[in-house]
Phi, psi and omega in degrees: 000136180308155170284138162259149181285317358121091192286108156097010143231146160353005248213222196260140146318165201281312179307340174266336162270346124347314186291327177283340180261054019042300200273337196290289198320292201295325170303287200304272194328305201295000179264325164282347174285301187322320189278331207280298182309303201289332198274347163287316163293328188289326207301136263225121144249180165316299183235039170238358157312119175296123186211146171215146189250147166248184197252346150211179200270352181185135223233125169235123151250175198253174221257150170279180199279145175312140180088338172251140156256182214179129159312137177268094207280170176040047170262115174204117187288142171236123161255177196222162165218128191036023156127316194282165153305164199210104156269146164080359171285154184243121187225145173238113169278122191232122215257110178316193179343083185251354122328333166271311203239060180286334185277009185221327146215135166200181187248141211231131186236007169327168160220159184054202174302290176295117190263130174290167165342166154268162169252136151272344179216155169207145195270165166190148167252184206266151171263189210302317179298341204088023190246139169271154168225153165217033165305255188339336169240008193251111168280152177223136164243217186279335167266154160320148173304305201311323217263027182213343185077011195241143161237093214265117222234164183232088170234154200243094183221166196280129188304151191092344214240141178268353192270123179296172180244331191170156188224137151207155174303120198246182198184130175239120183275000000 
């Protein structure tokens, strides 16, 4: 009969528990290497700061014929991580008071002919430059901004992330 650890009970032997904190340990290190390594890679540098740009500071188009809608055309973000492009990032564009100004701009994420809900905000990712175009999913209709009161803002911040990347002022006349 195995020595108990425990004198005058019952109870697991010293060798089958060794084998089990035996079988543990390298899972435990390999989990403090692995967390110790994400928490290092996450850490925040100096010149290694996630920064995004729209190509202006503020996007005007003229309003379309009632009923119709039109691509809102030369909208386009570049994010950078530490001075370079950031390929693969995922940002999410979002439309200030896009309840007031759904009739005047919004992002239609259809394909073909079937066109989905309007949106107020869609993820996208950055391509190999590190640019978004949102010629393709950003729409303008028919009413003027003015003509709702919202002065309707464009912003670019990284999924996951609460820190805006950029913002600029959109407007349909």
């Amino acid at each position: 009969m195995p020595k108990s650890i425990d004198v005058g009970r019952r109870g697991v032997s010293r060798r089958v528990l060794l084998q089990g904190v035996g079988a543990m340990v390298p899972a435990v290190a390999l989990a403090a290497a692995v967390e110790g390594t994400a928490a290092a890679a996450a850490a925040p540098t100096a010149d290694g700061a996630v920064r995004g740009t729209f190509s202006a500071s503020g996007y005007s188009w003229t309003s379309q014929a009632p009923g119709e809608q039109g691509f809102a055309s030369g909208v386009v973000f570049l994010c950078t991580a530490g001075g370079l492009p950031a390929p693969g990032r995922r940002v999410r564009f979002s439309i200030s008071s896009f309840d007031a100004v759904a009739g005047s701009v919004w992002f239609d994420a259809g394909t073909g002919r079937k066109a989905m809900d309007r949106r107020g905000y869609l993820d996208l990712d950055t391509d190999a430059a590190g640019t978004v175009v949102l010629d393709r999913w950003l729409r303008r209709g028919g009413v003027p901004t003015t003509a709702v009161a919202a002065r309707p803002v464009l912003r670019a911040q990284l999924v996951g992330s609460e820190k805006i990347l950029a913002s600029a002022r959109l407007s349909v006349i």
